[in-house]
Each structure stands twice: as structure tokens, then as C-alpha cells.
N, C-alpha and C positions, 0 to 999 in steps of 0.2 A: 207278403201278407196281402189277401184282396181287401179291398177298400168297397167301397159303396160311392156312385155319384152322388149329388145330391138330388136326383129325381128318383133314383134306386132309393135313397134312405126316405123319401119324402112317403114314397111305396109304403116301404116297413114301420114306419111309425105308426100311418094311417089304420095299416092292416094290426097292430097290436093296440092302436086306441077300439077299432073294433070288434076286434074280438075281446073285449073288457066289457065294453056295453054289451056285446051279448051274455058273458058269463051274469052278467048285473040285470039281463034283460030289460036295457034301456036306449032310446034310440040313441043314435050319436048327434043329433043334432041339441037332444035334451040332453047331453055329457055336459055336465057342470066340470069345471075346468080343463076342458080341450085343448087348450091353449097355450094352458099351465105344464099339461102333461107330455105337450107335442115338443114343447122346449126342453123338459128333464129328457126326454128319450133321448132327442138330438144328440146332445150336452153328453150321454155315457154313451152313445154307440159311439160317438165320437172319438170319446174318450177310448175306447175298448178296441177302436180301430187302430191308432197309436200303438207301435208295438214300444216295449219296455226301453230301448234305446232312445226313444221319442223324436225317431226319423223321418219327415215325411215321405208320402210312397215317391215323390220327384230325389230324395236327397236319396233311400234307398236305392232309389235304380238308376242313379248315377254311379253311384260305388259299384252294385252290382255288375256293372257295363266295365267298370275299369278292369274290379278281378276277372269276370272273364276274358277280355282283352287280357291280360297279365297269365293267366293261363296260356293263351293260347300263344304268347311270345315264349313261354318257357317249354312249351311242347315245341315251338319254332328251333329253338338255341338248343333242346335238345338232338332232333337230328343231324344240326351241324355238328353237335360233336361225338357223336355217332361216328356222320358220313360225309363231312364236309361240308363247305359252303356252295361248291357247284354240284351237288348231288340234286339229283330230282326223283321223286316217284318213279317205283319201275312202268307205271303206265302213261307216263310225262306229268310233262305242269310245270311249273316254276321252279327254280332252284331254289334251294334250301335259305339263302342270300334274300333272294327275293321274297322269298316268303316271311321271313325276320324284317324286311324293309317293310312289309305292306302291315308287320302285326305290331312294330313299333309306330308306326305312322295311327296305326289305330290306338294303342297306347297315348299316341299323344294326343289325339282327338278325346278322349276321354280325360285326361290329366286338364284340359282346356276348358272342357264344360264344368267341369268339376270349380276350376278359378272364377270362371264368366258367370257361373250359379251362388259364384261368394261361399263355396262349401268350403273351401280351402285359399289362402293366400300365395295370388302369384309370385310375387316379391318374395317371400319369406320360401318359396320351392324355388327358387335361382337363388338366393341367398345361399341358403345349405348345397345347393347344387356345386357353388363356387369353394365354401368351403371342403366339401367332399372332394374334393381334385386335388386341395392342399392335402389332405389328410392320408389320401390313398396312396399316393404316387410314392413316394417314400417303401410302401410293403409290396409294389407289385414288380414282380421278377423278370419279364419280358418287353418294357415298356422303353 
């Protein structure tokens, strides 16, 4: 969702307080409640800016940065298993290895900001982390 700084919304307010005075044909300096009215606008673009999850656009495009990052480890982990983990593009590059090392590592830069923004607890993702190891190990067949 686009947002508005606040010199952009400072813009829009202005520009709908005057085009009210003119529907009124009144100056805007003579606008009885100017003041009044620049605060209600603020107050609902604000409000309107806010999408229904009630994320700000920082906590959105922190998560957004993670799925894609998680996208892109999973199009990683699919060519491995395709084509291996030393396989590369037929016009070179990295191996398939390396390219899951570089999209996990990005993975975790994301998982990181996500803690350090207070969006999520680090503790309580090592927590689960620790017990997910007890709980797996038992169903996995190759380990």
C-alpha cells in the first residue's frame, strides 16, 4: 500500500481545504476552522492509509523482504532437487549449493530484522527452533 510522507499529506490536505473554500467561495485565510479541519483530514487519511491488518508500511515490508527471500530459497532447494547441489546454469554461476547458502543467509538477514524491529521474539524462534529438532528427528528416515 502507498503511504503519503508527511509533506505529501501536508500537500493534500491543503489542496482539499482549498478547494472547499472555493466550492464556498471563501478565501482560505477567511476559513473558519482551518485548523479544525486540517486535523480531521490528517486523522482519516491516516486512518485510510492503514491497511486492515493495521501493519505499518516498516512492519509490512519487513515481512514482505522475508517472503520474498523464502521464495527465492525455495526456487533455490528446488533446482537441487532437480539437479543437484553442484549443478550450475548452463551459462555458469554458482552452484546450486551456493546459491541456497547465499538465499539462506538472506533468509536470515530477514528473520534478524524482523527480531531487532521487535516484530517477532528472538528467544521464543530458538525456543521452537530447539524444540522442532526434538520433535523431528524421530519421523525423518535418512538422518
Amino acid at each position: 500500500m502507498n503511504t503519503l510522507n508527511n509533506s505529501k499529506l501536508d500537500d493534500v490536505i491543503n489542496n482539499i481545504i482549498q478547494d472547499i473554500c472555493k466550492l464556498n467561495g471563501q478565501s482560505i485565510s477567511m476559513f473558519v476552522g482551518r485548523d479544525e479541519l486540517r486535523e480531521i483530514l490528517h486523522r482519516h487519511i491516516v486512518a485510510i492509509q492503514q491497511s486492515f491488518n493495521q501493519l505499518t508500511p516498516a512492519e509490512t515490508e519487513r515481512l514482505a523482504l522475508l517472503v520474498e527471500e523464502m521464495g527465492e530459497t525455495a526456487q533455490a532447494i528446488g533446482k537441487i532437487l532437480r539437479h543437484g547441489y553442484e549443478s550450475t546454469h548452463p551459462d555458469g554461476g554458482p552452484t546450486n549449493r551456493e546459491s541456497l547458502e547465499r538465499e539462506l543467509g538472506d533468509v536470515r538477514y530477514a528473520t534478524v530484522s524482523l527480531c531487532d524491529s521487535a516484530d517477532v521474539d528472538r528467544k521464543t524462534i530458538f525456543e521452537r527452533s530447539e524444540e522442532k529438532k526434538l520433535t523431528v528427528l524421530p519421523f525423518l528416515h535418512h538422518q
